[in-house]
Each structure stands twice: as C-alpha cells, then as structure tokens.
mmCIF file as Biopython writes it, N, C-alpha, C and O atoms, coordinates in Angstrom:
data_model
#
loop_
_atom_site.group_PDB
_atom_site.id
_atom_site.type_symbol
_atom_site.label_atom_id
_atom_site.label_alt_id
_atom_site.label_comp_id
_atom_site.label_asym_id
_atom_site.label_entity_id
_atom_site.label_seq_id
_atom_site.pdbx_PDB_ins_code
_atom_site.Cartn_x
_atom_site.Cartn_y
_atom_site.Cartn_z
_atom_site.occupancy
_atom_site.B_iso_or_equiv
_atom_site.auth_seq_id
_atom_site.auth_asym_id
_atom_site.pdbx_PDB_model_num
ATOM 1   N N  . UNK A ? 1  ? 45.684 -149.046 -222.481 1.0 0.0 1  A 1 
ATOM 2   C CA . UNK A ? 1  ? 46.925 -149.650 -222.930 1.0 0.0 1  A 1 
ATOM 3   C C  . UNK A ? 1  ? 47.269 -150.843 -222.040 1.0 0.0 1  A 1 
ATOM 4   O O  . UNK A ? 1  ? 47.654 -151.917 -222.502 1.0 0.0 1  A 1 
ATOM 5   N N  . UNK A ? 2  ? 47.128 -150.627 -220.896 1.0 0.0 2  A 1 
ATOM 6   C CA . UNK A ? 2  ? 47.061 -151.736 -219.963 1.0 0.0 2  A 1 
ATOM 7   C C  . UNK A ? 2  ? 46.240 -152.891 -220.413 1.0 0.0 2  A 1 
ATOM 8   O O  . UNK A ? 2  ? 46.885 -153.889 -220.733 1.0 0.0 2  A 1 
ATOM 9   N N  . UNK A ? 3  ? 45.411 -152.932 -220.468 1.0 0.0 3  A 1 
ATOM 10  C CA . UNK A ? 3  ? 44.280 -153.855 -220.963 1.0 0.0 3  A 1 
ATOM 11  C C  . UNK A ? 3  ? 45.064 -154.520 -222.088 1.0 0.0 3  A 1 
ATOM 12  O O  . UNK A ? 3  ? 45.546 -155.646 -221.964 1.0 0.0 3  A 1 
ATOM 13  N N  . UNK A ? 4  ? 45.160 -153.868 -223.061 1.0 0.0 4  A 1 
ATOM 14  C CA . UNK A ? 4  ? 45.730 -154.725 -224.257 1.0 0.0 4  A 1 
ATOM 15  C C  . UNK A ? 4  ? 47.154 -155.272 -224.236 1.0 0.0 4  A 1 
ATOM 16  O O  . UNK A ? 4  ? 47.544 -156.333 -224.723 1.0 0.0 4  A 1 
ATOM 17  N N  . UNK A ? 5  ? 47.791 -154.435 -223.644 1.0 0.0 5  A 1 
ATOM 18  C CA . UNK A ? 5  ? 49.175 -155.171 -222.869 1.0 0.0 5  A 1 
ATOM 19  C C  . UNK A ? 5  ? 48.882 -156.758 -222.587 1.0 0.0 5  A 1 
ATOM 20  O O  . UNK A ? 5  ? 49.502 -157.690 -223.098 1.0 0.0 5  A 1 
ATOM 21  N N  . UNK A ? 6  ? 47.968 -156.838 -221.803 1.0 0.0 6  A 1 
ATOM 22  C CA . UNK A ? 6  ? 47.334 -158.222 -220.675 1.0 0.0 6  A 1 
ATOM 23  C C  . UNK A ? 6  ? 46.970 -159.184 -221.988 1.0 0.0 6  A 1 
ATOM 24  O O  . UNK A ? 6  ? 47.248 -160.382 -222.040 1.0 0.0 6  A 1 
ATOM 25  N N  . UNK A ? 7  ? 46.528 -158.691 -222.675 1.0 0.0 7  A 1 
ATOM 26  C CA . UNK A ? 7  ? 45.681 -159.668 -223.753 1.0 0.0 7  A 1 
ATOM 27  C C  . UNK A ? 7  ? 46.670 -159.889 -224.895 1.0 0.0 7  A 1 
ATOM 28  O O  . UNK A ? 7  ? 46.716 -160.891 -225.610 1.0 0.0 7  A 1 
ATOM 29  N N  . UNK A ? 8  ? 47.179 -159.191 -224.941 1.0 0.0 8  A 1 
ATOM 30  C CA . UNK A ? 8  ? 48.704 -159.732 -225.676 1.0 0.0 8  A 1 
ATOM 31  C C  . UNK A ? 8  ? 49.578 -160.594 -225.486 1.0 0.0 8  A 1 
ATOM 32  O O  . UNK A ? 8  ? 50.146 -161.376 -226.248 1.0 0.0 8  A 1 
ATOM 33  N N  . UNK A ? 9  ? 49.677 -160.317 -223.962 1.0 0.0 9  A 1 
ATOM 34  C CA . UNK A ? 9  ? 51.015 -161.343 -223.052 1.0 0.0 9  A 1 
ATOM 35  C C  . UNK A ? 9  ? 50.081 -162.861 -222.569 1.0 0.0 9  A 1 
ATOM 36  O O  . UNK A ? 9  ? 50.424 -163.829 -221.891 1.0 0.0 9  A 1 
ATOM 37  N N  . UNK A ? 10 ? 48.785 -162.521 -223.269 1.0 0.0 10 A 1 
ATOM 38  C CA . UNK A ? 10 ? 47.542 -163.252 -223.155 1.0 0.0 10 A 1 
ATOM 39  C C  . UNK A ? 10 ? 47.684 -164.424 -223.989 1.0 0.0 10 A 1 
ATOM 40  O O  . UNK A ? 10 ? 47.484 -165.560 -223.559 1.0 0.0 10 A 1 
ATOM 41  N N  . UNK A ? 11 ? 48.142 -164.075 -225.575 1.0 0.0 11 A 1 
ATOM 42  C CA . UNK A ? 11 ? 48.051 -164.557 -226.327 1.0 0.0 11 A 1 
ATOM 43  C C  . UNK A ? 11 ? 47.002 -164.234 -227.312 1.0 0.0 11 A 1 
ATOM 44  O O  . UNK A ? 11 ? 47.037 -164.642 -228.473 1.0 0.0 11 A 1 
ATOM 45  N N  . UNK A ? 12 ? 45.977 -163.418 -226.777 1.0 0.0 12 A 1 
ATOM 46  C CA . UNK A ? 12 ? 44.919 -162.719 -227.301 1.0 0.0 12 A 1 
ATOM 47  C C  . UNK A ? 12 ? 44.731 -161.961 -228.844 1.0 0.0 12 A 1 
ATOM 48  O O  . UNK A ? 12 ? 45.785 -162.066 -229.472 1.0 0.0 12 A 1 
ATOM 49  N N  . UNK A ? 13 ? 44.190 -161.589 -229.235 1.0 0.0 13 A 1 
ATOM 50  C CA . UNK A ? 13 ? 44.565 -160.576 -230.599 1.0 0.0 13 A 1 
ATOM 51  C C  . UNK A ? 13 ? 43.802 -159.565 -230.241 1.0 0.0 13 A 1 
ATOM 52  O O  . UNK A ? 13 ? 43.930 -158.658 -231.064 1.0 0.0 13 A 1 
ATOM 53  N N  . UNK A ? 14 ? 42.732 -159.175 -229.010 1.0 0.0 14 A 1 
ATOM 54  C CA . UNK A ? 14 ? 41.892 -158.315 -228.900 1.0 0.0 14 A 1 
ATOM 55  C C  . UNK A ? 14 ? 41.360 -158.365 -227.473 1.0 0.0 14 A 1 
ATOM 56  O O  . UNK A ? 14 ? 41.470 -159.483 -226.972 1.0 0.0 14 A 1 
ATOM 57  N N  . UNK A ? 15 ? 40.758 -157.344 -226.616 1.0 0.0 15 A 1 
ATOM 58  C CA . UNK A ? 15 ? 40.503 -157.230 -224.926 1.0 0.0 15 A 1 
ATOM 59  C C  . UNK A ? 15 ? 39.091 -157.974 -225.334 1.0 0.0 15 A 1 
ATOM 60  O O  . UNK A ? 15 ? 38.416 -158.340 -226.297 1.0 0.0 15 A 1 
ATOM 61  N N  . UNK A ? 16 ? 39.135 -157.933 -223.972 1.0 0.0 16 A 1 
ATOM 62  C CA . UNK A ? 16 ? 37.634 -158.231 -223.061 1.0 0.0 16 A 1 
ATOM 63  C C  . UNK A ? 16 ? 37.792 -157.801 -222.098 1.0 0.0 16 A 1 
ATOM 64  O O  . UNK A ? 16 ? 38.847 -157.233 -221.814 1.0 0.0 16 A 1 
ATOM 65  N N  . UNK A ? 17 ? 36.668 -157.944 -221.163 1.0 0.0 17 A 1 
ATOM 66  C CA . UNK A ? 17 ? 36.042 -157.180 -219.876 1.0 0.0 17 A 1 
ATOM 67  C C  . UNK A ? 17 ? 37.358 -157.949 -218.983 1.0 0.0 17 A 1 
ATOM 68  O O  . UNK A ? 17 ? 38.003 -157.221 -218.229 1.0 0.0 17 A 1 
ATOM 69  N N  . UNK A ? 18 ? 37.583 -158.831 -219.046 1.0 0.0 18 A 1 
ATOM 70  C CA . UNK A ? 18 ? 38.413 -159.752 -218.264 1.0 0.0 18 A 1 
ATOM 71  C C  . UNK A ? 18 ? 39.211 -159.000 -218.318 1.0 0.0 18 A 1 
ATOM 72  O O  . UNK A ? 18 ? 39.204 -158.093 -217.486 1.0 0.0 18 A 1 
ATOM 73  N N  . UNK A ? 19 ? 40.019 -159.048 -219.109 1.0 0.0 19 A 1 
ATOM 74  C CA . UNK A ? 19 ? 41.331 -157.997 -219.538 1.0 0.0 19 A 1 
ATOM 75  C C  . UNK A ? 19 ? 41.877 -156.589 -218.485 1.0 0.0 19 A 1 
ATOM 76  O O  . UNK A ? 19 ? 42.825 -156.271 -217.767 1.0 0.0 19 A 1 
ATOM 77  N N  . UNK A ? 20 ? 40.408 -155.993 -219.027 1.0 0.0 20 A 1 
ATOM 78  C CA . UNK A ? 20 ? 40.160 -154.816 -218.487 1.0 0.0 20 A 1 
ATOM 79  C C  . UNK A ? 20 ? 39.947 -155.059 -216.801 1.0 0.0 20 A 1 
ATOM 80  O O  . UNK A ? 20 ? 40.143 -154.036 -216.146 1.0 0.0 20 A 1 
ATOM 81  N N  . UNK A ? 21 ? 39.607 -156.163 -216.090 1.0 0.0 21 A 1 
ATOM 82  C CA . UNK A ? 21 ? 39.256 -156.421 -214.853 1.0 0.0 21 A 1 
ATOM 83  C C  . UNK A ? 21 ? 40.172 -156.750 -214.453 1.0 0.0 21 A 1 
ATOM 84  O O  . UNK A ? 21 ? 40.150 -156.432 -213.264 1.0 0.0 21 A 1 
ATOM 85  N N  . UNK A ? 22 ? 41.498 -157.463 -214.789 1.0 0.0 22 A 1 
ATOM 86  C CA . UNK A ? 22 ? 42.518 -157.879 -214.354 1.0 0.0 22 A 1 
ATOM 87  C C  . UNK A ? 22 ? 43.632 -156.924 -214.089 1.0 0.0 22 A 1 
ATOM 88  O O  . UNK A ? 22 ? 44.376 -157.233 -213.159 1.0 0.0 22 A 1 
ATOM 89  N N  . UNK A ? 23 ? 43.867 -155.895 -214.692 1.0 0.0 23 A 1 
ATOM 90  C CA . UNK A ? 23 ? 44.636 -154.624 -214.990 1.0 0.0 23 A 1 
ATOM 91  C C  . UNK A ? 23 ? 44.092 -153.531 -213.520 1.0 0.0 23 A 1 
ATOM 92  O O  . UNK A ? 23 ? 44.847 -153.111 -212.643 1.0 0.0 23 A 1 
ATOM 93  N N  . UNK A ? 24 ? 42.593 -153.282 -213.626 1.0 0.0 24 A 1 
ATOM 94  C CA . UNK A ? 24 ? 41.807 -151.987 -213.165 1.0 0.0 24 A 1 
ATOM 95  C C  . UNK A ? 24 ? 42.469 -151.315 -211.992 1.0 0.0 24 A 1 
ATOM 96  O O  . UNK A ? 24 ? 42.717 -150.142 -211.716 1.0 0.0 24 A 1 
ATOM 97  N N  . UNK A ? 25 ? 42.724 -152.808 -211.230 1.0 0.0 25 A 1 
ATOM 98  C CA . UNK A ? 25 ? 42.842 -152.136 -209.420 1.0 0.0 25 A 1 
ATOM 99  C C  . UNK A ? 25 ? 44.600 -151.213 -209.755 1.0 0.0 25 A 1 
ATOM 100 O O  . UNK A ? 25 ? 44.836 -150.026 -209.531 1.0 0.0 25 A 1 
ATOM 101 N N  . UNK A ? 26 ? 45.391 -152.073 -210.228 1.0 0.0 26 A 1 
ATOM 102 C CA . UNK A ? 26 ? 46.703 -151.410 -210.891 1.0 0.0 26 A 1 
ATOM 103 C C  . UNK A ? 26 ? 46.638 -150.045 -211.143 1.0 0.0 26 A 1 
ATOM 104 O O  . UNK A ? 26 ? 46.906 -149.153 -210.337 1.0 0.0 26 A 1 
ATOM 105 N N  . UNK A ? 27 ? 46.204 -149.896 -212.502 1.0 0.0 27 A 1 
ATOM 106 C CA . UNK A ? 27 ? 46.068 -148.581 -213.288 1.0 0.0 27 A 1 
ATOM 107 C C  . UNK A ? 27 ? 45.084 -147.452 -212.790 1.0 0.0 27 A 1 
ATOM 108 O O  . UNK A ? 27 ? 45.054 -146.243 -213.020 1.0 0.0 27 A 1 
ATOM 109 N N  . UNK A ? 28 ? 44.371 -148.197 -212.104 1.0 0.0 28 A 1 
ATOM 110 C CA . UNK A ? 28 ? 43.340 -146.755 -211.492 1.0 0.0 28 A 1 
ATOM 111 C C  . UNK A ? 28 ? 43.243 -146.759 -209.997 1.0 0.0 28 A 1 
ATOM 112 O O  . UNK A ? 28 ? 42.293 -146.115 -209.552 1.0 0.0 28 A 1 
ATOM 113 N N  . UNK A ? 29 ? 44.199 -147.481 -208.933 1.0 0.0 29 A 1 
ATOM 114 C CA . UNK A ? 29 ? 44.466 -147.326 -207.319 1.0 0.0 29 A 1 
ATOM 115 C C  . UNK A ? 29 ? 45.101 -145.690 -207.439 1.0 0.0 29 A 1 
ATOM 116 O O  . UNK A ? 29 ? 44.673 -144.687 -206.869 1.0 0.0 29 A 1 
ATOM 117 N N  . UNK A ? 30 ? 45.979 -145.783 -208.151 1.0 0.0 30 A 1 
ATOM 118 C CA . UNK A ? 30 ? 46.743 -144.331 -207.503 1.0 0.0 30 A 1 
ATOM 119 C C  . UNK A ? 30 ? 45.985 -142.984 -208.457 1.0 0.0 30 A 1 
ATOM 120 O O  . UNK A ? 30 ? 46.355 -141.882 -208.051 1.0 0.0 30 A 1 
ATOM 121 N N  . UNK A ? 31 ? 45.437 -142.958 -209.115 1.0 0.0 31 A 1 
ATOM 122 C CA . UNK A ? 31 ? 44.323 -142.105 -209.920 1.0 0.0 31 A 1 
ATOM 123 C C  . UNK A ? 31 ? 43.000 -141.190 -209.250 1.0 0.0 31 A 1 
ATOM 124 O O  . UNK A ? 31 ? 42.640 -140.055 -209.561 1.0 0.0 31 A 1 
ATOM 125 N N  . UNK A ? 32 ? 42.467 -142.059 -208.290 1.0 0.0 32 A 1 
ATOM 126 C CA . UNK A ? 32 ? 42.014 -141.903 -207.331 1.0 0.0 32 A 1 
ATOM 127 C C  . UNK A ? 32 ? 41.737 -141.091 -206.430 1.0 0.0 32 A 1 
ATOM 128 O O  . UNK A ? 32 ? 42.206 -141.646 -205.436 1.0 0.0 32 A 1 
ATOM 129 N N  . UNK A ? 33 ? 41.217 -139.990 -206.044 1.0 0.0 33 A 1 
ATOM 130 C CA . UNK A ? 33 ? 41.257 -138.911 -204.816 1.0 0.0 33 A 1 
ATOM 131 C C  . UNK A ? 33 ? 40.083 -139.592 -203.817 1.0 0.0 33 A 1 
ATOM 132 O O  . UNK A ? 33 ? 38.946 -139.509 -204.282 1.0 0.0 33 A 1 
ATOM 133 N N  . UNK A ? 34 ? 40.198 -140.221 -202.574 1.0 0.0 34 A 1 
ATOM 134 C CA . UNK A ? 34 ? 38.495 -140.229 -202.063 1.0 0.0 34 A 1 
ATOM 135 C C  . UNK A ? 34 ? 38.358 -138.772 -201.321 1.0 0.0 34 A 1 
ATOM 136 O O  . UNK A ? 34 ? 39.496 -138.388 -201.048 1.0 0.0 34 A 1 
ATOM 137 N N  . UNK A ? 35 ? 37.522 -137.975 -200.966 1.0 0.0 35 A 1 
ATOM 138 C CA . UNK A ? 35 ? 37.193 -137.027 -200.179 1.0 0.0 35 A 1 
ATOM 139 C C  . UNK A ? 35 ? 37.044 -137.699 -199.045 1.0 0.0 35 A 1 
ATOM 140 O O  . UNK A ? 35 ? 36.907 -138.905 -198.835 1.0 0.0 35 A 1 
ATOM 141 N N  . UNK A ? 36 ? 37.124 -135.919 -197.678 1.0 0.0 36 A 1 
ATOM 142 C CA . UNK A ? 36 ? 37.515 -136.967 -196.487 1.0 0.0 36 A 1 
ATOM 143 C C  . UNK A ? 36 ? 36.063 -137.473 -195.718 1.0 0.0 36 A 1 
ATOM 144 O O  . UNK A ? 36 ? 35.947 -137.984 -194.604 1.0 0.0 36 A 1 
ATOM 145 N N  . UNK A ? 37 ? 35.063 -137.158 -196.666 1.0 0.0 37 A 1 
ATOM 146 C CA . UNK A ? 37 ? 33.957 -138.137 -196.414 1.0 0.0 37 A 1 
ATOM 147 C C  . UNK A ? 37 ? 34.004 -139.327 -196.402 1.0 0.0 37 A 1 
ATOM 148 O O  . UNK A ? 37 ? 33.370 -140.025 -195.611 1.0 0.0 37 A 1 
ATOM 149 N N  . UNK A ? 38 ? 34.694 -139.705 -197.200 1.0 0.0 38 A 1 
ATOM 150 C CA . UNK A ? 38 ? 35.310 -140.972 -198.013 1.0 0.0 38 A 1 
ATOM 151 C C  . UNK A ? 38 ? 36.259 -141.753 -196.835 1.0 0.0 38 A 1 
ATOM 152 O O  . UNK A ? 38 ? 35.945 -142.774 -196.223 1.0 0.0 38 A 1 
ATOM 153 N N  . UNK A ? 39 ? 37.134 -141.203 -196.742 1.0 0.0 39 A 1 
ATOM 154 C CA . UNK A ? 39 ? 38.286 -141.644 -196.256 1.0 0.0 39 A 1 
ATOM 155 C C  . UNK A ? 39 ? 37.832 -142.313 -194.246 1.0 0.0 39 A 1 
ATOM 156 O O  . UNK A ? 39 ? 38.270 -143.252 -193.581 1.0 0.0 39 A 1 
ATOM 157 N N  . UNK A ? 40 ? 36.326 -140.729 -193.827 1.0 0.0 40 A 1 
ATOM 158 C CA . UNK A ? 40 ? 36.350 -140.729 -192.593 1.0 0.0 40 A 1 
ATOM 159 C C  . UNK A ? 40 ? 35.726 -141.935 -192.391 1.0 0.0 40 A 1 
ATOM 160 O O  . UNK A ? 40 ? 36.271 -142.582 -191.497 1.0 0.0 40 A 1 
ATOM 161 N N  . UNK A ? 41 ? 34.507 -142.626 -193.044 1.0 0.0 41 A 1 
ATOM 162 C CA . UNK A ? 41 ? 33.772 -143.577 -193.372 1.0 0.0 41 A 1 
ATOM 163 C C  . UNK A ? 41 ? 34.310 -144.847 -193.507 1.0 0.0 41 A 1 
ATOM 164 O O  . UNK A ? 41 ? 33.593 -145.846 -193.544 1.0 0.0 41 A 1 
ATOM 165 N N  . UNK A ? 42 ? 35.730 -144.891 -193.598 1.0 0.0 42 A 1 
ATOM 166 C CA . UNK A ? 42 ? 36.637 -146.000 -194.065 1.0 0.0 42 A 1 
ATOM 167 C C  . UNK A ? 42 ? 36.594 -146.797 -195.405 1.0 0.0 42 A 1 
ATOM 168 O O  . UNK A ? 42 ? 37.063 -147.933 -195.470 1.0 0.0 42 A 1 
ATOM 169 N N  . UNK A ? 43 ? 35.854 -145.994 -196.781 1.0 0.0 43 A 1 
ATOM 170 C CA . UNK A ? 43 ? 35.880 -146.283 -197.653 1.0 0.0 43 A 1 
ATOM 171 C C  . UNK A ? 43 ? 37.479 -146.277 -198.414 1.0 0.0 43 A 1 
ATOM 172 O O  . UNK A ? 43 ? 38.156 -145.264 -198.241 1.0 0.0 43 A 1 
ATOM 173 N N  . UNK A ? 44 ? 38.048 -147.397 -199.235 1.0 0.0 44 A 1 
ATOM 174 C CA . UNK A ? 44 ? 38.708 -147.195 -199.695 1.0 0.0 44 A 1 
ATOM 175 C C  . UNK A ? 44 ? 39.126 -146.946 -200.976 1.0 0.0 44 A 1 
ATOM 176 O O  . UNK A ? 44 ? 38.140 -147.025 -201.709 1.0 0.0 44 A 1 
ATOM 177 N N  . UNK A ? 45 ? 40.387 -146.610 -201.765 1.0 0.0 45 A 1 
ATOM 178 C CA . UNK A ? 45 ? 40.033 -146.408 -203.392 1.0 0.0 45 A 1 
ATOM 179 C C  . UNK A ? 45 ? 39.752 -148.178 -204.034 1.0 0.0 45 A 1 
ATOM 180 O O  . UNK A ? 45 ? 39.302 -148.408 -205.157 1.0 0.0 45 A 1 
ATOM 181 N N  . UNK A ? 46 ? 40.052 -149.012 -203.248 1.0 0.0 46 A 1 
ATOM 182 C CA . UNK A ? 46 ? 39.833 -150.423 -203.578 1.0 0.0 46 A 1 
ATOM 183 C C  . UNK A ? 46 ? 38.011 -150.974 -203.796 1.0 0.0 46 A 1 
ATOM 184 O O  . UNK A ? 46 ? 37.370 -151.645 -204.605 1.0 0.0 46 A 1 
ATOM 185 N N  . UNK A ? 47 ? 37.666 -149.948 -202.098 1.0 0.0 47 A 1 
ATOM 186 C CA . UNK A ? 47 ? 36.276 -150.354 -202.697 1.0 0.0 47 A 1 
ATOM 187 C C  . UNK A ? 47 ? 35.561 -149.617 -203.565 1.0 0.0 47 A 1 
ATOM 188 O O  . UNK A ? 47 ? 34.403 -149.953 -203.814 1.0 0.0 47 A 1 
ATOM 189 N N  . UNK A ? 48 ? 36.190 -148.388 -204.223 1.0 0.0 48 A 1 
ATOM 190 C CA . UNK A ? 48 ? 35.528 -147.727 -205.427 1.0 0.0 48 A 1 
ATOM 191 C C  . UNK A ? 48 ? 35.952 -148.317 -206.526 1.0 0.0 48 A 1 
ATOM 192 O O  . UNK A ? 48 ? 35.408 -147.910 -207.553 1.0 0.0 48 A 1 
ATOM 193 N N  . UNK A ? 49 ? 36.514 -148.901 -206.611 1.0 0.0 49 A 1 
ATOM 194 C CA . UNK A ? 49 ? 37.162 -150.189 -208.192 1.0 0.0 49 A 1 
ATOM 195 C C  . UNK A ? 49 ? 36.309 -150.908 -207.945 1.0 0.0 49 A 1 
ATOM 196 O O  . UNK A ? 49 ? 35.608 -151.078 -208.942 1.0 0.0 49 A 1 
ATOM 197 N N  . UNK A ? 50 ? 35.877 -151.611 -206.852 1.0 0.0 50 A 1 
ATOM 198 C CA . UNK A ? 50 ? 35.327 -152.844 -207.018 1.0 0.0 50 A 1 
ATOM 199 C C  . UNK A ? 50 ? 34.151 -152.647 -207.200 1.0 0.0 50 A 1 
ATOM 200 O O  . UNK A ? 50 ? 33.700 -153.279 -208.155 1.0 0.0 50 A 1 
ATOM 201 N N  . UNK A ? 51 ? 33.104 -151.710 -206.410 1.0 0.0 51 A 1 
ATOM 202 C CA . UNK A ? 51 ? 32.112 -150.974 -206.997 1.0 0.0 51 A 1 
ATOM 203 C C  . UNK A ? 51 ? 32.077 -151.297 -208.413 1.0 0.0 51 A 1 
ATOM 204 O O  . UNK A ? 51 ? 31.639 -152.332 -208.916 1.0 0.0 51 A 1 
ATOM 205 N N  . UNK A ? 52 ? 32.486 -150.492 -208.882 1.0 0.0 52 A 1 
ATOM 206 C CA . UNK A ? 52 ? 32.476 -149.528 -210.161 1.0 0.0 52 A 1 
ATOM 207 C C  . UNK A ? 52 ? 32.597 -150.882 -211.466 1.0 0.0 52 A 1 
ATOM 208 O O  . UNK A ? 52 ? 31.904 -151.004 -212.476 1.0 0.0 52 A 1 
ATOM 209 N N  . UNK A ? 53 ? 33.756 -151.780 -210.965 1.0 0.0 53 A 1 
ATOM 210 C CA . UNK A ? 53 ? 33.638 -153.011 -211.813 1.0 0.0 53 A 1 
ATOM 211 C C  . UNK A ? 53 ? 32.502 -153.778 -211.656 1.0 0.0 53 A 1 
ATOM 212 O O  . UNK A ? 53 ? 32.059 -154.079 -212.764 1.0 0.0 53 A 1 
ATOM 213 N N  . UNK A ? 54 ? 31.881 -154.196 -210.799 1.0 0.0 54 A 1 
ATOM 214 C CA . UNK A ? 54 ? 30.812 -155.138 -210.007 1.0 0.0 54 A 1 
ATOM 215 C C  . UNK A ? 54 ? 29.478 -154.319 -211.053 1.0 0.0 54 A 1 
ATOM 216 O O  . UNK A ? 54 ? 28.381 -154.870 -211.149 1.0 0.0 54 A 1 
ATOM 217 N N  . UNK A ? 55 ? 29.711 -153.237 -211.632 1.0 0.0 55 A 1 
ATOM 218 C CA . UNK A ? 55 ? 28.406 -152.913 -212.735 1.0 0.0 55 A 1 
ATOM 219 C C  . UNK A ? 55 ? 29.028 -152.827 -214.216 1.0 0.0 55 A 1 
ATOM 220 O O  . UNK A ? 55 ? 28.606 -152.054 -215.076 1.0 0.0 55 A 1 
ATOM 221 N N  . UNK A ? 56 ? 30.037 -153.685 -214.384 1.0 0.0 56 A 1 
ATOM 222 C CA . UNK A ? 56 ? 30.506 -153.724 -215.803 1.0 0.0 56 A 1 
ATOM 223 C C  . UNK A ? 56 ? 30.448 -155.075 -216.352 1.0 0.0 56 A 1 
ATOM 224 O O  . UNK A ? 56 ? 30.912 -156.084 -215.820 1.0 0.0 56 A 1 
ATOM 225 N N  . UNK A ? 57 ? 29.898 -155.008 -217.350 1.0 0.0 57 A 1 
ATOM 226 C CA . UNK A ? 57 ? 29.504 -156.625 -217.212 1.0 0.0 57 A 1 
ATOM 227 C C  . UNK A ? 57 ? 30.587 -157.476 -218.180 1.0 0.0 57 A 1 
ATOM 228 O O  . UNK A ? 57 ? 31.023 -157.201 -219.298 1.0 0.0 57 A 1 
ATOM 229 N N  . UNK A ? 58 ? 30.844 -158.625 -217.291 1.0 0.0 58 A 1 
ATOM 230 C CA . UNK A ? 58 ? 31.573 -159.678 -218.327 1.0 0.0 58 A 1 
ATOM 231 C C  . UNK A ? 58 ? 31.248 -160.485 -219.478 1.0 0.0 58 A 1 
ATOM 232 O O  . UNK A ? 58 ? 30.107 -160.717 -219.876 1.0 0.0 58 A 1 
ATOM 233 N N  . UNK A ? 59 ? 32.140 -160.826 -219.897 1.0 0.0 59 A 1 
ATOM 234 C CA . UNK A ? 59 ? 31.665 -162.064 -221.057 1.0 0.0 59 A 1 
ATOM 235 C C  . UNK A ? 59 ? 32.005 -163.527 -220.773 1.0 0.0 59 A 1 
ATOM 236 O O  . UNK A ? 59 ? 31.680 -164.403 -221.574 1.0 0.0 59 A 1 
#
C-alpha cells in the first residue's frame, strides 16, 4: 500500500521497483527482529533492507 501511495502522489497510475525502493526502509525498519547474532556483529535492520533491495532489480 505504501508503494502505491508513492506512485500516486507520483502522479503515476501504477508501481515500479522505484516505488517500492523509495517506501522499503520506512515500512519494513520497525518489522524487523535482528537476532543477537545480528545485533552483536553490529549488523543493522538498515543493512538487511539494503541487502535485500541491492538483489531486486530495477527498471
């Protein structure tokens, strides 16, 4: 819903990856659990978005 929110206020009639990339860190920061593997390592939930986007491909 986020996504299409963006592409609306876009001017858009429909998403793209952009869309969806511009929204992500927002809607899925607090969603998030890292384990305290995670946490001890100094990984953050920022660098699991960015990960996770960095293999979604744009247009």
């Amino acid at each position: 819903i986020c996504a299409r929110s963006h592409a609306y206020l876009q001017g858009k009639a429909f998403v793209t990856p952009d869309d969806v990339q511009a929204v992500a860190f927002d809607a899925l920061r607090h969603r998030l659990v890292l384990s305290f593997e995670a946490e001890a390592a100094g990984v953050t939930t920022d660098d699991v978005i960015e990960r996770l986007l960095s293999r979604v491909a744009t247009v």
